[in-house]
N, C-alpha and C positions, 0 to 999 in steps of 0.2 A: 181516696184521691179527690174525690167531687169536695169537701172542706177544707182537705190539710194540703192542698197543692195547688201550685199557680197554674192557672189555665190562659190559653191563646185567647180564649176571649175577652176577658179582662185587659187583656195586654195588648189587642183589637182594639176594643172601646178606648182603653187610654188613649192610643196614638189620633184616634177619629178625633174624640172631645176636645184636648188640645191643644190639636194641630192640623185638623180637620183635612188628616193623611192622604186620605183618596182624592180628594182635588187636588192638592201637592203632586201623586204621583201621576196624575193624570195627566202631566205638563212634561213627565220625563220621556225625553224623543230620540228616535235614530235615524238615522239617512236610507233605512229601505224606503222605495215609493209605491209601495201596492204591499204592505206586511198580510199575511193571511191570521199570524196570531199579533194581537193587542201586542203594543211595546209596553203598557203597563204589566201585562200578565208575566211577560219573560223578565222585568226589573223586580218585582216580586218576589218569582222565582228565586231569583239570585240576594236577594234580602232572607228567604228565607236560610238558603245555602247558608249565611254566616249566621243569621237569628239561633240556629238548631246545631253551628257549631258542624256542618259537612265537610267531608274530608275531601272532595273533589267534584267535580261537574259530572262521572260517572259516578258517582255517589246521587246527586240531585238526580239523574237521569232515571235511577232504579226508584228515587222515591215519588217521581211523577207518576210510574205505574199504577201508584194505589191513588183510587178515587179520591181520598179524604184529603191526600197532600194535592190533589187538581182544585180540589172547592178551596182547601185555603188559602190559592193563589190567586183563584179567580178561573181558574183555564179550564175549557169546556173539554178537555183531552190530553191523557199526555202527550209530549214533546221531548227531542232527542236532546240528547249532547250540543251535535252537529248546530242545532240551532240556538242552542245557550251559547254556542261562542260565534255563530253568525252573528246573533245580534246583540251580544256583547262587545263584539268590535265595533259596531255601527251605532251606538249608543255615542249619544251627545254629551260630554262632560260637561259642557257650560249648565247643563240644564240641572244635574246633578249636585252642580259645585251651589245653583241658586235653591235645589230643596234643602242643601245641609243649613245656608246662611239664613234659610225663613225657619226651621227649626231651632237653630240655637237661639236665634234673637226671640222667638215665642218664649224659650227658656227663659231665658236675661228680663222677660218683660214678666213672666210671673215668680221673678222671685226666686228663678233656684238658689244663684250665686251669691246668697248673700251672707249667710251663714260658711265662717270659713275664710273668711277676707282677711289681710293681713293689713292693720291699724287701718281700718276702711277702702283698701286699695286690693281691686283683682288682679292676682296676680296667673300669669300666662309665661309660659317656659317653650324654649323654641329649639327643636334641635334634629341631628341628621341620623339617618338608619340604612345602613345596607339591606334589600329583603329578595333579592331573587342575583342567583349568580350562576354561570354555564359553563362548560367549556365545547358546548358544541351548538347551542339553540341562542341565535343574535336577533335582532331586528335593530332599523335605521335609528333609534334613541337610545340603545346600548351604551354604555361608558365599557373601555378597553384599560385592560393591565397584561403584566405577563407574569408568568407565574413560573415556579421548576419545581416540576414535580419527579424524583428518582430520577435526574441531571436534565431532564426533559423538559426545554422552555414551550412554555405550551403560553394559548393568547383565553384569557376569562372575560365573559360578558355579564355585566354585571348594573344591576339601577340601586340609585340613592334614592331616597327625596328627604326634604325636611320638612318638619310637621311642627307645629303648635299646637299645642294644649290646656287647657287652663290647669292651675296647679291650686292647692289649696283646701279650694271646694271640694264638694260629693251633689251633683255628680261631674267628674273631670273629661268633660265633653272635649274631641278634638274640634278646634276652627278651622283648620285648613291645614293642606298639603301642596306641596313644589315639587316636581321631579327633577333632579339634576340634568340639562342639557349635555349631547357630548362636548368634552374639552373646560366642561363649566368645575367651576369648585362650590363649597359648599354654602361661602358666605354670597356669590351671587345667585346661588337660588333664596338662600335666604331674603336676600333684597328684594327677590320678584314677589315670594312671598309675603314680605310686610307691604309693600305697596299693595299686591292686592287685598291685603287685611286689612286694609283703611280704606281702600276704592269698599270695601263690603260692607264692613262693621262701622269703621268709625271710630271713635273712641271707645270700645267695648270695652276693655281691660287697661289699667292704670299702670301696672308694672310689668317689663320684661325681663323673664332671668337665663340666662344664657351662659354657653359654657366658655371657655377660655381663646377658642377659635376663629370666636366672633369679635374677639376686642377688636376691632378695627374702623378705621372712619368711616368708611360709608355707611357702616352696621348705624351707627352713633348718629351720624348725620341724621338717617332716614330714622331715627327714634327721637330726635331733637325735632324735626320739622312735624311729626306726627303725635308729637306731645305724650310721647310713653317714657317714663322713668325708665333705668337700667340698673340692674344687675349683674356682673359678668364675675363669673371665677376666675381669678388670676393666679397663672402656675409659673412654676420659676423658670423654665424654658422657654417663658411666651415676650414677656416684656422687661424692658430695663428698667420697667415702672417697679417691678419688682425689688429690685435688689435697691430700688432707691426708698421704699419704702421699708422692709426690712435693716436699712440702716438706720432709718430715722425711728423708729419704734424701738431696736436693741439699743438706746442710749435713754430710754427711760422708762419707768413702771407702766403695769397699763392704764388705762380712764377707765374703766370700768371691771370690776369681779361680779359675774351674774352666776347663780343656781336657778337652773331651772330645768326641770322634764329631768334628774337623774343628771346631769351635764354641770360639770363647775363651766364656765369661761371667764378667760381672761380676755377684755377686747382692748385695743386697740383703735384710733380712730383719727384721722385726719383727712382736712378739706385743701381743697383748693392746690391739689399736687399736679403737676404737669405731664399731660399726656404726651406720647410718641407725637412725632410731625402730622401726620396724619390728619391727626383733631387736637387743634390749637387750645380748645376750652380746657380751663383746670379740670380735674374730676375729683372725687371723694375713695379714698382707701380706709376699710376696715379689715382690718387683722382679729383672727380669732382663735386663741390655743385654748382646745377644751378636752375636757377630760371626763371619762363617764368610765362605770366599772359595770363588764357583765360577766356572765358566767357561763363556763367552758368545761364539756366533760373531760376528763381525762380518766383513761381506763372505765372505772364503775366510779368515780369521785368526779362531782361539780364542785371545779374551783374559780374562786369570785378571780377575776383581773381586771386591771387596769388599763386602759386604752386611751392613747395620745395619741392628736391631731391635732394639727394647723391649717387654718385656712386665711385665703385673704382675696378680699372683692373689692371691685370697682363699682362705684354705684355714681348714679347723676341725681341722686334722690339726697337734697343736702340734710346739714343735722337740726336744723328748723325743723322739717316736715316729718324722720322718723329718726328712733334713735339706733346706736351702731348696733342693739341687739335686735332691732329689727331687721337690718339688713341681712344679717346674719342668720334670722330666720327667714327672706325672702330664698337668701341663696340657697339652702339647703331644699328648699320647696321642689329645684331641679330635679331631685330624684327619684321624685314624687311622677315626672315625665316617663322615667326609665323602669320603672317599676311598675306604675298602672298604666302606662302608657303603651312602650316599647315591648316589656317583658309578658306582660299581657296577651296582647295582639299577637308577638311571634309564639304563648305558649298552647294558648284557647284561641286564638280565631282565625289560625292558618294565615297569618302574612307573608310568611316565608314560602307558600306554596305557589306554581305560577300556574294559576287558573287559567290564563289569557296573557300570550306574550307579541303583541301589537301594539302598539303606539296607544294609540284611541282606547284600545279594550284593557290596556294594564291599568290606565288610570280611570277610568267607568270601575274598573273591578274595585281599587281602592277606594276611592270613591262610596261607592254602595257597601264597606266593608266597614270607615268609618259613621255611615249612617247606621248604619245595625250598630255597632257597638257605641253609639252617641244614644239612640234609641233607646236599647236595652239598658243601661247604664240610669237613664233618667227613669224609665219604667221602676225598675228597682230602688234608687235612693230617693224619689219623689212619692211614690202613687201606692205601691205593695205595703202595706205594714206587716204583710204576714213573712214577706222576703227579710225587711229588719228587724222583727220582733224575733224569727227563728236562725236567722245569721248565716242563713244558706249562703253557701258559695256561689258563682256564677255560673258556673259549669253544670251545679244540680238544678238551678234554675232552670237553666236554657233545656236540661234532658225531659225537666214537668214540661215545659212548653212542649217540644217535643212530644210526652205521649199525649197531653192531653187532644191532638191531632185525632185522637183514635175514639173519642168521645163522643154521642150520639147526642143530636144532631154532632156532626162535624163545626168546628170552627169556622174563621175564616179573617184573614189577614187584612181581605178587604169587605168593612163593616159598615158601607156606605148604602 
């Protein structure tokens, strides 16, 4: 274990060196006024909750009994349940939402993002996830449906949010999160979310690729005024941009036949088509029918097939600046969200579980869930060679961190 496995400490000194963590977390604050334990020790705690992959805050509770999981938080004793979700509710999100924004941008300034760009432009995928739903446990930021279950209308409580991601890169750090308000839909939390990703960032990321929900003006507006290009999937039930584009593509061959990565395409390409009322500016549609063959058991026999698809996006990124098989590889980058993003998250690090169901303490939890997995994420594709050179999963990663806990001297999370 002491050679051939990743130890906390290593993964300690990472975070200290640089991002010089313990000052970071020593800024993260709650509204008790006389705490008897550190607000650093109990946000640790709960760092280490997702870091080690805990299935619940009775789970963390059993693991504060052992000394070595107290020294790795910092905490001179353990600590209950009861008080992981006191002062989980009482944790400050602003303070939170400014450790994720001084970490990512420490990232962006040494260089993670740059391997991975697509034609020199980061690219950043934005989209919605249902993750905690009831049909008996509400609180005041609840979104309501009704649902029938065996003729029985019953009422579900239930939270969105929408997230941002980088797409592309390794490692695919999340920049922020929105909770959908009640009564709200999904394109205005997106709005509050991109304004706050430019009140934070800035220009951080050069392209946005987004799915077919978002076509809409204000989405366009607020990515025109903040100088981010777009990509959006256009489905055939969404816009009558559709069907006007599909006419004008089946009356002639395509502009371009590309091979590449296993994929014939045939693309298609035009500028300057007219958007819905909404957003007066022309925009760019690329169409793209490809074809790739893979192989499918059947019985005891893999047989090779053939697999057809069509796609077609809207982009504000003109044929000057990239060509139509780039857009074509922005857009698919999307699923690159759903997969290491979404799929991820709900399979290894419990987001569908509701640790904390209050206002303030759901998103503190989120919060401190995408710092773990922003953390770990960059620990791994930046710093370990022995995590890339051996192609460990995340999961066996996160279980060495885990025992190396039981190592003499102990660890510790905080290496300050």
């Amino acid at each position: 274990m002491q050679d051939s496995a990743v130890q906390l400490t290593g993964f300690s000194r990472y975070l200290e060196k640089v991002f010089a963590f313990s000052a970071l977390v020593a800024q993260v604050r709650d509204t008790r006024r006389a705490p008897r334990i550190p607000t650093a020790v109990v946000w640790r705690a709960l760092f280490a909750l997702f870091l080690f992959r805990l299935p619940s805050f009775h789970q963390l509770e059993a693991e504060l009994q052992q000394p070595a999981f107290c020294a790795a938080v910092g905490a001179a004793g353990p600590f209950s349940e009861d008080t992981l979700r006191y002062v989980g509710s009482r944790l400050v999100p602003a303070t939170l939402e400014a450790l994720l924004v001084r970490t990512t941008q420490r990232l962006k300034r040494n260089k993670a993002f740059v391997e991975g760009q697509v034609a020199g432009r980061l690219v950043a995928a934005l989209d919605g996830i249902e993750f905690i739903a009831s049909r008996s446990r509400c609180c005041p930021r609840c979104l309501r449906r009704t649902v029938t279950v065996q003729g029985q209308v019953l009422t579900e409580y239930y939270h969105r949010a929408v997230l941002c991601q980088l797409v592309g890169v390794r490692p695919r750090v999340i920049l922020g999160l929105e909770l959908l308000a009640p009564g709200e839909d999904e394109v205005g939390a997106a709005g509050r979310l991109l304004t706050k990703l430019h009140r934070q960032y800035r220009r951080f990321f050069d392209v946005l690729t987004l799915d077919a929900l978002y076509a809409q003006g204000p989405v366009l507006a607020l990515a025109a005024r903040y100088g981010w290009a777009l990509v959006i999937t256009l489905k055939q039930a969404s816009r009558s941009l559709w069907q006007d584009a599909q006419g004008l593509f089946a009356a002639r061959p395509p502009d371009q036949v590309v091979e590449t990565a296993g994929y014939t395409l045939r693309l298609w390409d035009e500028a300057g088509l007219p958007f819905p009322l909404d957003w007066p500016t022309p925009v760019r549609v690329v169409r793209s029918e490809e074809q790739h063959t893979v192989v499918r058991r059947v019985g005891r026999e893999c047989r090779p097939a053939t697999v057809a698809q069509t796609w077609v996006w809207v982009s504000t990124l003109t044929p000057g600046q990239v060509r139509a098989v780039t857009v074509r590889n922005i857009g698919h980058l999307r699923w690159q969200e759903e997969n290491s993003g979404f799929n991820d998250l709900t399979q290894h690090w419990g987001l569908k579980h509701c640790f904390l169901h209050t206002p303030t303490g759901l998103l503190a939890v989120l919060l401190t869930l995408v710092l773990a997995f922003n953390l770990f994420a960059a620990f791994v594709c930046r710093h370990s060679p022995l995590c890339r050179r051996r192609r460990w999963t995340g999961l066996a990663i996160a279980r060495q961190l885990y025992r190396s806990l039981f190592l003499a001297p102990p660890p510790a999370l905080d290496s300050s």
